[in-house]
C-alpha positions in Angstrom: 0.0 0.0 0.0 1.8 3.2 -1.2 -0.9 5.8 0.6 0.8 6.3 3.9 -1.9 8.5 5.0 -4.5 5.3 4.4 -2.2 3.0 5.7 -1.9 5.0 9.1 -5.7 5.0 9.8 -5.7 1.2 8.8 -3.2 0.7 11.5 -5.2 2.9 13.7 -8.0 1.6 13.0 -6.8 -1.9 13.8 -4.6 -0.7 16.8 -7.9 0.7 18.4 -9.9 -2.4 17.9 -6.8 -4.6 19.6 -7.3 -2.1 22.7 -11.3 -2.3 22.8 -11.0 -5.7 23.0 -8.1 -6.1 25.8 -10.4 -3.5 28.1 -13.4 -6.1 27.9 -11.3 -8.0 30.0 -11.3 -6.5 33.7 -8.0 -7.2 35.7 -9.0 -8.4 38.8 -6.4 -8.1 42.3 -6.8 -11.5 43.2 -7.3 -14.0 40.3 -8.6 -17.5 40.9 -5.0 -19.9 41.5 -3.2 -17.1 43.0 -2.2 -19.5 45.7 -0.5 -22.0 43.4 1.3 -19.5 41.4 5.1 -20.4 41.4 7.5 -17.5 41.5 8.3 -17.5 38.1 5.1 -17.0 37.0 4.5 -14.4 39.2 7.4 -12.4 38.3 6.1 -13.4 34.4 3.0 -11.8 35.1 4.2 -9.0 36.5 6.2 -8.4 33.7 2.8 -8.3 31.6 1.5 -5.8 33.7 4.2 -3.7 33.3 3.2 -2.9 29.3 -0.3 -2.0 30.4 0.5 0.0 33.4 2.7 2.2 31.4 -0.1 2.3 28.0 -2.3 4.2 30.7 0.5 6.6 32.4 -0.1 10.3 31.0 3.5 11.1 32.1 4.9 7.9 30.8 5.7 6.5 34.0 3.5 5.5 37.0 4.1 6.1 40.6 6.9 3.3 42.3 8.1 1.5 39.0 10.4 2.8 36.4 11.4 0.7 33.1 13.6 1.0 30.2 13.2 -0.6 26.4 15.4 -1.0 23.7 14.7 -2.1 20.1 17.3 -3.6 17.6 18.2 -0.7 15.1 19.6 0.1 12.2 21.4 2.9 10.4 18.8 6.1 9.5 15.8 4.5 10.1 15.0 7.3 12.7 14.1 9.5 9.9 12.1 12.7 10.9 9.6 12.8 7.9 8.9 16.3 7.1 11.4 18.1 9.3 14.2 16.0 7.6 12.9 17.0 4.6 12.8 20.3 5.1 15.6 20.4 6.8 17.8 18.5 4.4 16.7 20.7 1.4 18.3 23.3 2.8 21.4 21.9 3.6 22.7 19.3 1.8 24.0 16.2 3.3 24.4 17.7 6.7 21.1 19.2 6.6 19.6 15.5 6.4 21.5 14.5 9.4 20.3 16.9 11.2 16.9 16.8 9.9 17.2 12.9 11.1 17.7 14.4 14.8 15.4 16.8 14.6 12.6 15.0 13.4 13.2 11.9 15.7 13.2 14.7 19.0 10.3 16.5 17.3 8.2 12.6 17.1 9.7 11.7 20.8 7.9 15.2 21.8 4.5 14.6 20.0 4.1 11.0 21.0 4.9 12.5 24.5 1.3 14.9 24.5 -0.9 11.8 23.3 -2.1 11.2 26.7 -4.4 7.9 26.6 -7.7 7.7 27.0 -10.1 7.0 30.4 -10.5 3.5 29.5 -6.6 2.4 29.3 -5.9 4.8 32.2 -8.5 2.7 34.3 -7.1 -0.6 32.9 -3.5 0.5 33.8 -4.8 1.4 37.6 -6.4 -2.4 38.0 -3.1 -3.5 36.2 -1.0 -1.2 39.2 -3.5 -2.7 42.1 -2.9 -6.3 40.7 1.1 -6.1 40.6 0.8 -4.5 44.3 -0.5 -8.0 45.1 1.7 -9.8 43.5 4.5 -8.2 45.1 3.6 -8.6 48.2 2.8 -12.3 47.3 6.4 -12.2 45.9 7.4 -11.5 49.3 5.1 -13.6 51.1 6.8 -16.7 49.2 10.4 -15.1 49.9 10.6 -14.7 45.9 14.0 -13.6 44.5 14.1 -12.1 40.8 17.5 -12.5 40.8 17.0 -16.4 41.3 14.4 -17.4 39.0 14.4 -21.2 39.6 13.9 -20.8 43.4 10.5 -22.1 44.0 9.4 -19.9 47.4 8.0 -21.3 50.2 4.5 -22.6 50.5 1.4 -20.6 52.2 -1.2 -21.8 53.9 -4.9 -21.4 53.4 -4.8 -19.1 55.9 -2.1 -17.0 55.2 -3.1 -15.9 51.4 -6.8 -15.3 53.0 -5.3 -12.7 55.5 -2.7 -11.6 52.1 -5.6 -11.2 50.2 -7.9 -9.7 52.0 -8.8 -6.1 50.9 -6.1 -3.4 52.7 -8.4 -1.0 54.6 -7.8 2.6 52.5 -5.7 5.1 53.9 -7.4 8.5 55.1 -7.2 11.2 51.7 -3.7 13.0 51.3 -2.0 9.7 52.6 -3.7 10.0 56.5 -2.4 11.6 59.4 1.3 12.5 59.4 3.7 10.0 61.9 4.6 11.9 64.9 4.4 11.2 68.3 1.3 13.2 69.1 -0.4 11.5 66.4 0.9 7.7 67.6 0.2 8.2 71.3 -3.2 6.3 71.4 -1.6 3.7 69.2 1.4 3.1 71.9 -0.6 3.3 75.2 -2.8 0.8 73.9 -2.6 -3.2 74.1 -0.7 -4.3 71.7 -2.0 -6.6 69.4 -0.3 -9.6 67.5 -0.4 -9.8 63.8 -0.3 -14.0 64.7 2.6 -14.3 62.0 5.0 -17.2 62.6 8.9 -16.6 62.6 10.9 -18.9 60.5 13.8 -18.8 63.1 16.9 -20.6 62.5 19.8 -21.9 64.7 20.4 -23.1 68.0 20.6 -20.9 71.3 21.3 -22.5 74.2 21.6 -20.3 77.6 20.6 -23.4 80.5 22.3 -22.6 83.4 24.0 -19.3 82.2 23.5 -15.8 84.0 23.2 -13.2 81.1 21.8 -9.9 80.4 20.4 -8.1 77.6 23.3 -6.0 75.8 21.5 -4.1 73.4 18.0 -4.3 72.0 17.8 -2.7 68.3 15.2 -1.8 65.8 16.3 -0.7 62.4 13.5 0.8 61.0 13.5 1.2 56.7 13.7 4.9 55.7 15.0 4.9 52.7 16.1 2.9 49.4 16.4 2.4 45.8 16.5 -0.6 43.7 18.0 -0.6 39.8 18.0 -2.6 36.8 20.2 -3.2 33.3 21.2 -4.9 30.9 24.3 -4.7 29.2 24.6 -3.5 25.0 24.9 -6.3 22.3 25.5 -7.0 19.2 24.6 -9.2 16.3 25.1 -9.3 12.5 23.3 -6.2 11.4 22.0 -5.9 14.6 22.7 -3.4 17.9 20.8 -4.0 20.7 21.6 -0.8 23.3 22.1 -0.8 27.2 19.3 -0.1 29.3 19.2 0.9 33.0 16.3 1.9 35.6 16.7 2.8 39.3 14.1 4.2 41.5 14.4 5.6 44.9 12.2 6.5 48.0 12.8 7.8 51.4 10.8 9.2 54.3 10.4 12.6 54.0 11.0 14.6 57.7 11.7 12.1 60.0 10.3 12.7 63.5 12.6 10.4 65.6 10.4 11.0 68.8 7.7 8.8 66.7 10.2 6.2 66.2 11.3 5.7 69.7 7.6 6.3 71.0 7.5 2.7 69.3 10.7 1.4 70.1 10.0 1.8 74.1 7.0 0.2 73.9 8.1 -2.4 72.1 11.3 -3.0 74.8 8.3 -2.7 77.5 6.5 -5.6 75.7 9.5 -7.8 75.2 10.6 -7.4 79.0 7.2 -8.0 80.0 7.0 -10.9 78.4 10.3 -12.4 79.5 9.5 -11.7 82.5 6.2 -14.1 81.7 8.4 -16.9 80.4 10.5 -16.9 83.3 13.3 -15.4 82.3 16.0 -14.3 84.8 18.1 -11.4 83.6 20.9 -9.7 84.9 21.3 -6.8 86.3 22.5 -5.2 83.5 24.8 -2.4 85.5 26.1 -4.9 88.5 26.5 -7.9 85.9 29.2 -5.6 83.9 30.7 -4.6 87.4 31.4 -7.6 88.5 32.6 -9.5 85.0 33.4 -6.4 82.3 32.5 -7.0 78.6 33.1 -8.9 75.5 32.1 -5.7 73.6 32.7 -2.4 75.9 32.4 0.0 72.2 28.9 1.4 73.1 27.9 4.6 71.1 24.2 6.2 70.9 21.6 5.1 68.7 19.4 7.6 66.7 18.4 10.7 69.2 16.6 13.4 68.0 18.1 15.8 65.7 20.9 13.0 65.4 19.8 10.1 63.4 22.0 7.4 62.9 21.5 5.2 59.9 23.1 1.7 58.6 23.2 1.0 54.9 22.5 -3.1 53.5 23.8 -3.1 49.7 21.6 -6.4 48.4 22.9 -6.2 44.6 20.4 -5.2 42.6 18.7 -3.2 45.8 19.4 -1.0 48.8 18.2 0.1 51.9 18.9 2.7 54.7 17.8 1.8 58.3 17.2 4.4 61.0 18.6 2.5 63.8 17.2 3.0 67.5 17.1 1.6 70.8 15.0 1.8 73.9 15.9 5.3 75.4 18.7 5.1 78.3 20.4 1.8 76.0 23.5 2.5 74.0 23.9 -0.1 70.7 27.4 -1.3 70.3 30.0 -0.1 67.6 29.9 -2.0 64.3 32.1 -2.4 61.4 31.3 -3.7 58.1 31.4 -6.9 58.8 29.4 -6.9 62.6 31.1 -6.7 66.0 34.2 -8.4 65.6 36.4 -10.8 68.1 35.9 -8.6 71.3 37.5 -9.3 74.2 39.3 -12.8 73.6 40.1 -13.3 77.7 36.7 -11.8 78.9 35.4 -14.5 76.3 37.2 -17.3 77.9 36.5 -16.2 81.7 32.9 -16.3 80.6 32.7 -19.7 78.8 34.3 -20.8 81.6 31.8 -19.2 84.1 28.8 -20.0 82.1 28.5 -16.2 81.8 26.8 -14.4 78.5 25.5 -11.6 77.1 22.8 -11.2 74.4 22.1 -8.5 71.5 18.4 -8.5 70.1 17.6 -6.4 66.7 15.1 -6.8 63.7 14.4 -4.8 60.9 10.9 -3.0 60.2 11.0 -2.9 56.1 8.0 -0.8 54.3 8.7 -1.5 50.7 8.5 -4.4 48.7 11.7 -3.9 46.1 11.7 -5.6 42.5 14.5 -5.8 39.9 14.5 -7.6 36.6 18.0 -7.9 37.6 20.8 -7.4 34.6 22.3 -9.1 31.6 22.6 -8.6 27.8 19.9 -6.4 25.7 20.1 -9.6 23.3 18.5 -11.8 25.6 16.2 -9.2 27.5 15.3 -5.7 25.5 14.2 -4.1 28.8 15.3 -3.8 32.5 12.3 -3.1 35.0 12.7 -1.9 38.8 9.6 -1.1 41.6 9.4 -0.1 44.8 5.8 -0.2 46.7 4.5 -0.1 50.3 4.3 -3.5 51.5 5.5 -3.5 55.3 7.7 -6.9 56.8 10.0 -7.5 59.3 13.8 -9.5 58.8 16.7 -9.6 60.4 18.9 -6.9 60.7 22.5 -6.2 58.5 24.3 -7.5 57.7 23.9 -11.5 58.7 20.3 -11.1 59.6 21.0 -12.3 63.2 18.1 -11.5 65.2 19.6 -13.0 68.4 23.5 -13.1 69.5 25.8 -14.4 72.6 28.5 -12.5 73.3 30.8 -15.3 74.7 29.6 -18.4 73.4 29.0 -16.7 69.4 25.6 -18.3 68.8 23.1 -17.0 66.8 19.5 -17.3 65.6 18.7 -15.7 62.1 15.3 -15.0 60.8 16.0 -16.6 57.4 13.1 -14.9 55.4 10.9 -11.6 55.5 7.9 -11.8 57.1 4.7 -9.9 55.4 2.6 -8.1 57.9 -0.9 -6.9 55.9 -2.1 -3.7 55.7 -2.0 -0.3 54.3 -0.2 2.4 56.0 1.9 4.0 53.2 1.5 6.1 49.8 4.3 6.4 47.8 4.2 9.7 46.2 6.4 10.5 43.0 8.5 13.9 43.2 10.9 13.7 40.3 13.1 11.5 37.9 14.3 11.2 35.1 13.7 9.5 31.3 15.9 9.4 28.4 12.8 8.9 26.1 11.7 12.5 27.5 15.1 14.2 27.5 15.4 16.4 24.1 19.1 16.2 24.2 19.2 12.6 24.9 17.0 11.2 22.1 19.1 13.4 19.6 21.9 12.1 20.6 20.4 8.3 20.5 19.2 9.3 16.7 22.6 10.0 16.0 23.3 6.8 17.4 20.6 5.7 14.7 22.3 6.8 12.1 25.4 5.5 12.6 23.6 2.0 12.8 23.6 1.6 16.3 20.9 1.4 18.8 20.5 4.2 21.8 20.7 3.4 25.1 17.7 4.0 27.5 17.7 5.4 31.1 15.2 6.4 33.7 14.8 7.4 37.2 11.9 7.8 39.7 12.2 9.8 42.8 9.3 9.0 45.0 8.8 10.5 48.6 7.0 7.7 51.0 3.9 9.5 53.3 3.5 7.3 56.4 0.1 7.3 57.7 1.2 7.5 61.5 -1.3 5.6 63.6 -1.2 2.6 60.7 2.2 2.7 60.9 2.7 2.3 64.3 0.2 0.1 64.8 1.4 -2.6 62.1 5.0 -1.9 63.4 3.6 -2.7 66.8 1.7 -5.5 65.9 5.0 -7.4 64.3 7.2 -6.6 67.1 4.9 -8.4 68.9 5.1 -11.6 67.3 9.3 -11.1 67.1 9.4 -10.3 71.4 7.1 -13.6 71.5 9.2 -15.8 69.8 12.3 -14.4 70.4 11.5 -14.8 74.2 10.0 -18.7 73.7 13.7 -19.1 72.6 15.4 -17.5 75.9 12.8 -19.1 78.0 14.3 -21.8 80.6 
């Protein structure tokens, strides 16, 4: 067909009736077999959604994921039409090249003002509420994208009922700011476990040692980012360009009163219920007296208007803990790679004596983190990250030990993340950045075009997280339960 102008509308024409028929089709949050998925099919699917999420974003992005495409090109075929022409006429040889560059940044900037219409917006929002799910189911089943042949681990019939269950909505404007005015009711309340079981690992045996409680931590998530690539190729005839997406988010205004508002009462509910399992401490000040330390480095945890944060690099992902402790109780000096040796003849005095000491933390986490992970453009075309609320609790960085003897070096780790449903969170998008958006970068990939190679795509979402306060607390409150419950089943006598 040589009339372009007929051949468009066909295509249109076609396109639109392709797009009527995938809206018939409602996307659902929870589908029938949910339970059964495997987590390569979940990450498969949410791979899918990804396509219609972004068809019904007018700004070509939505809120908490960010992705990146690249198609196999080939000299000049990023011709601008009618400003090449035009263009080129004027200037010979050059003026075609830079007609090429023109016209490609001139397309990139009308294709960027056809905003789609209510029906694939509404699709794309179903689309966004169903891959929520499935992230959170992701993490439920301790899903890794960077391992895609690990299987996850099983859930119960009651565990995906209480996972998908409906979250109750969050107030407008993302609910009532976290502070420790706004948590109060929350904290002098009974707590109330969220009735999760802790898959706790190793042995810790304290029969007929005196010990105390060295530090109790909580390392609450604040901030993070998670990134994607993949790596330029090239076949016969063929470049395939690099891609790469990162997006970030962070807590906006951190009132640290809040956090240790919710870190006292969690140290009052784990003595309490010690103290229930009849557990005899130490006297924490007398104990140290009489025997000195293993670990005598104590420095302040987070205090307001000094915040104190610890970094956990996981590849492909990041986060930044705000690390506290119960007010009056110092946290002992780390280094990279934990505590260290300590005192070696304190050790062997204590081993001897059947003395110990014992360092509790876990790690409140409010964002589920996705990465398509990296490799070459050949095999994958795209890289895809995400970030959305989804709170759970793990052990802390960097070994995950949630429980630790001074003397006697045993440990307990919490080997996977432990969802806790509910909604407390919005993430709210505040800036970025897109190649495909970028004037100066799409002339330069056209140039890239014409030189028969393919451009390489990058974007970036910024996203700021609003915390709804008394949710927050509350679900914070609820998991710390379960932790001081089995944490102290395992101290009992």
């Amino acid at each position: 067909m040589k009339n372009p102008t007929l051949r468009r509308a066909l295509l249109c024409a076609a396109l639109a009736g392709a797009t009527g028929a995938a809206l018939a089709d409602e996307i659902a949050r929870v589908m029938p077999g949910d339970q059964a998925l495997a987590c390569s099919d979940i990450h498969a699917e949410q791979s899918r959604l990804d396509a219609i999420i972004a068809a019904g974003d007018p700004q070509a992005g939505a809120v908490g994921k960010a992705a990146a495409g690249t198609a196999a090109n080939v000299g000049g075929q990023v011709a601008g039409g009618a400003v090449a022409q035009s263009v080129g006429g004027l200037f010979g040889a050059l003026g075609s090249v830079v007609g090429k560059v023109a016209g490609a940044v001139a397309q990139q900037s009308a294709e960027a003002h056809m905003a789609p219409d209510a029906a694939t917006i509404e699709r794309a929002a179903q689309a966004q509420t169903r891959k929520d799910f499935l992230a959170r189911l992701a993490l439920a089943r301790d899903c890794r994208t960077d391992d895609p042949s690990r299987t996850g681990k099983p859930l119960s019939t009651a565990e995906f009922a209480a996972l998908s269950a409906a979250p109750t909505p969050l107030p407008a404007a993302g609910g009532t700011p976290l502070n420790a005015a706004s948590i109060a009711p929350i904290v002098g309340a009974e707590l109330t476990p969220a009735g999760k079981s802790l898959p706790l690992e190793g042995n810790f045996n304290l029969a007929g040692k005196r010990y105390y409680i060295a530090e109790y931590l909580v390392y609450f998530d604040v901030a993070g980012e998670v990134s994607a690539s993949t790596r330029a190729g090239y076949l016969p005839g063929r470049d395939y360009g690099a891609t790469h997406v990162r997006v970030k988010y962070e807590v906006p205004d951190l009132d640290i009163a809040a956090f240790q508002a919710i870190t006292d009462r969690s140290w009052q509910d784990f003595t309490a219920r010690l103290a229930a399992a009849g557990v005899a401490l130490e006297n924490r000040a007398d104990f140290v007296a009489q025997n000195g330390v293993v670990y005598g480095d104590y420095e302040n945890a987070s205090q307001p208007g000094a915040p104190v944060f610890v970094e956990q690099n996981q590849g492909h992902s990041e986060r930044k803990f705000l690390v506290m402790s119960p007010t009056g109780m110092q946290k002992l000096s780390r280094g990279f790679a934990g505590l260290g040796a300590g005192n070696m003849g304190t050790r062997m005095d204590w081993v001897k004596g059947n003395l110990e000491a014992v360092s509790v933390a876990v790690t409140i986490n409010i964002a589920a983190l996705e990465s398509s992970g990296s490799g070459s453009s050949i095999l994958n075309r795209s890289s895809s990250a995400n970030a959305g609320a989804a709170m759970s609790i793990s052990g802390p960085p960097p070994d995950k030990a949630v429980l630790f003897s001074h003397a006697n070096a045993m440990s307990v780790r919490l080997s996977d993340a432990v969802t806790i449903d509910g909604n407390f969170s919005t993430f709210r998008e505040t800036g970025g950045w897109d190649s495909s958006t970028d004037g100066v970068a799409v002339a330069m990939n056209a140039l890239n075009n014409l030189a028969g190679r393919a451009g390489n795509s990058s974007k970036r979402v910024d996203m700021a997280v609003d915390l709804d306060g008394p949710a927050t607390a509350r679900m914070s409150l609820s998991a710390l339960a379960d932790f001081n419950a089995a944490i102290a089943q395992r101290l009992a006598p």
